[in-house]
N, C-alpha and C positions, 0 to 999 in steps of 0.2 A: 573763323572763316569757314570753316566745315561744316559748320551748325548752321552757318547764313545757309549755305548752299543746299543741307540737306532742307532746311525750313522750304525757302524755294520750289527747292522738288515736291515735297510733301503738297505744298499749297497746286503746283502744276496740276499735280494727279486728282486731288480732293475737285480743283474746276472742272478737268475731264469728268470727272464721274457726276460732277451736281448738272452738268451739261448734259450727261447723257440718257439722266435720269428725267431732267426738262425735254429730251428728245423723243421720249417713249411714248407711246400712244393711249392715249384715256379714255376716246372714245373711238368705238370699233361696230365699223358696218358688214354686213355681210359681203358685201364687194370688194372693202379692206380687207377684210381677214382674207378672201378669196387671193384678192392678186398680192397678200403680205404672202401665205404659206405657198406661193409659187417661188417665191422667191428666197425664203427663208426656211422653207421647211428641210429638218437633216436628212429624215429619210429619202425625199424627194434628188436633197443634192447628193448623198452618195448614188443613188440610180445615176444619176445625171454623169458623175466621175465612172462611173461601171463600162456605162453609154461609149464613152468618151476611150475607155480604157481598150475596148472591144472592138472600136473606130480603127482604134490606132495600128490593130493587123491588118489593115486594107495598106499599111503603107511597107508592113514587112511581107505581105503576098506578092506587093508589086517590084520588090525589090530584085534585081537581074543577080548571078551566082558571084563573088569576087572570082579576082583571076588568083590564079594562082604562084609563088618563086621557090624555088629550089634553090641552093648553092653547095658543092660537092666540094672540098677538096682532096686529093690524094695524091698519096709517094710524098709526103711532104716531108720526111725523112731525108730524103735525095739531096741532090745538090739542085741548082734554081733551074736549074735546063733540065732536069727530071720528074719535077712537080706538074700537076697536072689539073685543073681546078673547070668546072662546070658550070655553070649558071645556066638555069631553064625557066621560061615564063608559059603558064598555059591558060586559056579559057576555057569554061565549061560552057558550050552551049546546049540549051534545055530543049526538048523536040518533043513532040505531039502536043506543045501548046500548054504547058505547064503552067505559064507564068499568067496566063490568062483565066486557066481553070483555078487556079488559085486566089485571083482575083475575083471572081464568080463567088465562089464559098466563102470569101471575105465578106464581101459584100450582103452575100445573102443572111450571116454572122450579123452584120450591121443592124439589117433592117429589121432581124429577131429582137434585138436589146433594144432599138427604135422604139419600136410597139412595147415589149415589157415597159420600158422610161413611160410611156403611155400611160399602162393601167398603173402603173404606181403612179404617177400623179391622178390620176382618178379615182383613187385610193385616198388621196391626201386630201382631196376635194369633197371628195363624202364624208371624211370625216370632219372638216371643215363645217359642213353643211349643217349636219347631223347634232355635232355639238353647238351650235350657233342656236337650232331650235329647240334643243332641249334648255339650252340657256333661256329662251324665250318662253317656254312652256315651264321652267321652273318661278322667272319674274313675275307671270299671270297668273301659278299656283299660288306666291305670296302674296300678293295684292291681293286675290279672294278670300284669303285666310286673316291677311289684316281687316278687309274690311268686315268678316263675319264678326270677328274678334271684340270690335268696336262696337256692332251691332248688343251682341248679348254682354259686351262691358255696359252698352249703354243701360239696358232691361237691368244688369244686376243694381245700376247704381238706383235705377229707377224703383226696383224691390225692395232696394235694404232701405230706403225711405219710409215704405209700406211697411215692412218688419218693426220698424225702429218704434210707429207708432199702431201696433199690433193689429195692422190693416192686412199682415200676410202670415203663415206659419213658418218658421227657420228652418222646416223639413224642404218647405219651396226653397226657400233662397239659397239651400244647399245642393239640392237638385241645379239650380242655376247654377252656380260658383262651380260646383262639379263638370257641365258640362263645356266653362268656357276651356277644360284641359284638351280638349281637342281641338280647339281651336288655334289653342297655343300649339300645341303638338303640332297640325299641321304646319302653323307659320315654321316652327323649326327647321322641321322636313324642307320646305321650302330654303328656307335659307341654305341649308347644306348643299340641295341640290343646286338654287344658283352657283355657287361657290365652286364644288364639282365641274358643273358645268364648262365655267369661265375658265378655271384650270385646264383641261382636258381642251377646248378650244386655244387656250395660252400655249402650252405646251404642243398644238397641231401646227398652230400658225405663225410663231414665232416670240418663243421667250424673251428674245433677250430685246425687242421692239417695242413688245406690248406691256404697261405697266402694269403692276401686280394689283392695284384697286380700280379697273377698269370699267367704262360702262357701255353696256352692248344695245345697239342704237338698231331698232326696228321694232317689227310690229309682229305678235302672232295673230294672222286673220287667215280666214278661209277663202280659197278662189277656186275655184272647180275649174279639170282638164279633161280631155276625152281624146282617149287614144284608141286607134283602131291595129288592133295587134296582128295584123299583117305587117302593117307599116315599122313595128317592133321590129318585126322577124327582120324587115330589110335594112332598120337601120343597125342592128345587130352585125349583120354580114358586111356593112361597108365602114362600120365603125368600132365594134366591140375589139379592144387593143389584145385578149386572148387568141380572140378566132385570129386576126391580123399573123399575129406572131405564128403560131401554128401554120398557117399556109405558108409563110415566108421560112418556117423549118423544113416545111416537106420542098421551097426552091431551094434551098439548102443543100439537105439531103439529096436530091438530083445531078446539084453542082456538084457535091464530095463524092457523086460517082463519076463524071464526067474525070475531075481530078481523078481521083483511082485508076481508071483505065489512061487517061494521059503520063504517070507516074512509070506504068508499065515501060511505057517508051525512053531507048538508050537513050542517054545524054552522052556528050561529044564534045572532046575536050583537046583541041589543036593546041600544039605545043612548040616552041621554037629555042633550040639551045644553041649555047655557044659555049667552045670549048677550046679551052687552051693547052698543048700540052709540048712542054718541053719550047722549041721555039715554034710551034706552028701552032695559028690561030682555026678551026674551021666552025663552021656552021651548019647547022642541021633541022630540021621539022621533024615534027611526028603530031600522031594525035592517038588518044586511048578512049575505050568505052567501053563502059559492061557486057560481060556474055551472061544476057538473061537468059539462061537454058533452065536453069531449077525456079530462080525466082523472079518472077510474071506478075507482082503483086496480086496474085490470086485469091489472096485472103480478104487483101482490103478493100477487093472489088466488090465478094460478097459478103462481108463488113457491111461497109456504103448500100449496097443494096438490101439486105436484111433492115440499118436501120431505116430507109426512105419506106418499107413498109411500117415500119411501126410507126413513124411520123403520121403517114397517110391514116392509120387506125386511132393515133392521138388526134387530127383532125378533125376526125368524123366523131371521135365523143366529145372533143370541144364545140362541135355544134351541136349537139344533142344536150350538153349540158348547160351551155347557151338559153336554149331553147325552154328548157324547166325552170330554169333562172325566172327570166321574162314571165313566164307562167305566176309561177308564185310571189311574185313582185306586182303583176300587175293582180292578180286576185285578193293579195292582200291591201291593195291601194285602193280598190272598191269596196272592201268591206268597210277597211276605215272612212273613205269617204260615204260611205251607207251610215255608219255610224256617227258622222260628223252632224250629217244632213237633220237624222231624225230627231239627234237630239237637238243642235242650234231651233228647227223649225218645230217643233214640239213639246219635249219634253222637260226644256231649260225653260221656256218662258212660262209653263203650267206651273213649273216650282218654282218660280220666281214671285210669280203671282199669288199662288198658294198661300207661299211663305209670307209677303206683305199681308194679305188680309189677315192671317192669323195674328200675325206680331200686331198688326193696329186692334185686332178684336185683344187679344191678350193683354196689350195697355191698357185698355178701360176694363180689364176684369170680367170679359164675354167670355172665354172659351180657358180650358182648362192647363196648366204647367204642359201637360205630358201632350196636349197635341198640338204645342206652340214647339215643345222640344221635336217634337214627331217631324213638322215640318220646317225645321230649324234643319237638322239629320239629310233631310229628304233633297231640299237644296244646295245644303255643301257635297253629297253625295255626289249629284246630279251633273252641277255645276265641275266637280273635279274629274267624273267620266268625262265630259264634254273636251276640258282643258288636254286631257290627256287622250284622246283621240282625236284631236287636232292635229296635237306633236307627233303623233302615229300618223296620219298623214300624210305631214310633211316630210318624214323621215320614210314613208315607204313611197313616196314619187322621189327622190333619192336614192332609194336603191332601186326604184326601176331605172335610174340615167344609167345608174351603175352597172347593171344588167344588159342594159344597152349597147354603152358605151359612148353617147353621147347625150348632150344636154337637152331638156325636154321644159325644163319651165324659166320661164326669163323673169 
């Protein structure tokens, strides 16, 4: 009977898991990956619990003092007409607006981890991005590699034909054979880097979703953007999640001086006792308060006010470092896109073209091994700059969003 049951269980858990393995994702778009790693990514969720944790003193700011009980008794030695026993309840109430300025710097506490939760997921999204087209620029590195591959497989098989009946010398056919190792060697490369790739995207966007033989569904093409870097600078100041957080330390910082100087002020704490002693019952008030003669929170006044200057100076270099950001993001997003242009519209299709005439004159025996190989060289070259200042690119209009702070291509 035990055996039945454990079989059972074994079979339950073996369906969960063939279930959950039919549940996992195979093919993955850039928009998937985007709104999967919002939702699945760890480092994004622990922000998300920090958020949450930080939240949560906006409800012990707002909380009012407990009251306070005492119970006394004495002479309890005596006989019951000579005991004497106390009971006292008191509140504290808070003055200069304590419980307000507290709620101030809670809040202002809030909206600091707001914005961090912010740039970490904008963090999680670049890297999202980032890995998605180098996955993309690694799938188009190996299709160029297969297809060279094929190309001078096809020339060797067409050679050792030639060879076979001493139409060519073996010193050529080795020159050929030698050089499909680079062809090979690229596809490798290539593979690895897909592989890399998709890991490094699996692992941003959600392991335990995305299945481990996945296929990444898009295209790498070039679109041209023109940004006017004023409009940088503005969207920077109303949207970059650093500069945000920083201004909301320095409301901060203002609040925890506000508190400081409210702290200073007695608090007051009415009290009402009742007392029995012996056979008579009476009742009494009072109330107690500090004599702040020595201590005026004078420290933590200027405490709070030393740090709101140094906020105010973190500030002004998170815009200034803001601003270098955007700089070098946006210059290196023109180079590559200089680089994209000239080669897509010039120097890819010269050695594309190149390359065919040679290869069709090199079949019929017109032009020699070494300048077939020459422009054989000169188009995978060519061709692999191209590919990989594409993926530069795309990956530095990405890090200008990121510099930004918000999103710039749809």
């Amino acid at each position: 009977m035990n055996r039945f049951i454990l079989s059972i269980f074994c079979l339950i858990i073996l369906g969960a898991k063939v279930g959950n393995a039919q549940d996992r994702i195979a093919k993955l778009s850039l928009e998937e990956a985007i709104n999967l790693a919002t939702q699945e990514n760890f480092t994004l969720r622990a922000a998300q619990f920090d958020y949450q944790a930080t939240r949560a003193n906006e409800v012990t700011a707002g909380l009012i003092p407990n009251p306070s009980f005492s119970y006394l008794g004495e002479q309890l030695n005596e006989s019951s007409t000579g005991q004497q026993y106390t009971v006292a309840i008191g509140q504290t109430f808070e003055t200069g607006g304590k419980r307000d300025r507290r709620l101030e710097s809670a809040r202002a506490a809030t909206r600091v981890a707001g914005h961090t939760l912010t740039g970490v997921g904008q963090q999680v999204l670049f890297q999202v991005k980032k890995s998605f087209t180098d996955a993309l620029t690694a799938e188009a590195t190996l299709q160029l590699a297969e297809q060279n591959l094929k190309t001078i497989g096809e020339i060797e098989n067409l050679q050792s034909l030639r060879a076979t009946k001493g139409a060519l010398s073996e010193l050529e056919l080795l020159r050929i054979q030698v050089q499909q190792y680079a062809f090979q060697r690229d596809a490798a490369d290539a593979r690895q880097a897909v592989q890399a790739a998709k890991n490094a995207l699996r692992s941003v966007a959600g392991p335990d979703r995305i299945a481990d033989n996945y296929e990444i569904v898009g295209k790498l093409d070039f679109r041209d953007f023109s940004f006017n870097k004023t409009d940088l600078y503005n969207l920077a100041l109303s949207n970059r999640p650093d500069i945000l957080a920083a201004q909301a330390g320095v409301e901060k910082a203002r609040a925890d001086i506000n508190l400081a100087k409210a702290n200073a002020w007695w608090d007051l704490t009415p009290l009402v006792e009742y007392k029995r002693d012996g056979k008579f019952n009476t009742v009494g008030a009072g109330i107690s308060f500090p004599l702040r003669v020595f201590d005026r929170n004078q420290g933590e006044i200027q405490r709070a006010g030393s740090e709101a200057r140094s906020l105010e100076a973190t500030y002004q270099g998170t815009l200034a470092q803001a601003r270098a950001e955007i700089d070098t993001a946006f210059a290196a997003m023109l180079t590559e896109r200089q680089k994209v242009t000239t080669l897509s519209e010039n120097y890819v299709p010269k050695a594309q073209k190149t390359r065919e005439i040679v290869e069709f004159a090199y079949r019929r025996g017109g032009i020699s091994l070494l300048d077939f190989l020459d422009a054989e060289r000169t188009y995978r070259e060519t061709s692999l700059e191209y590919l990989r200042s594409l993926g530069n690119y795309w990956t530095t209009l990405y890090q200008l969003e990121l510099a930004v702070g918000s999103p710039l291509v749809k």
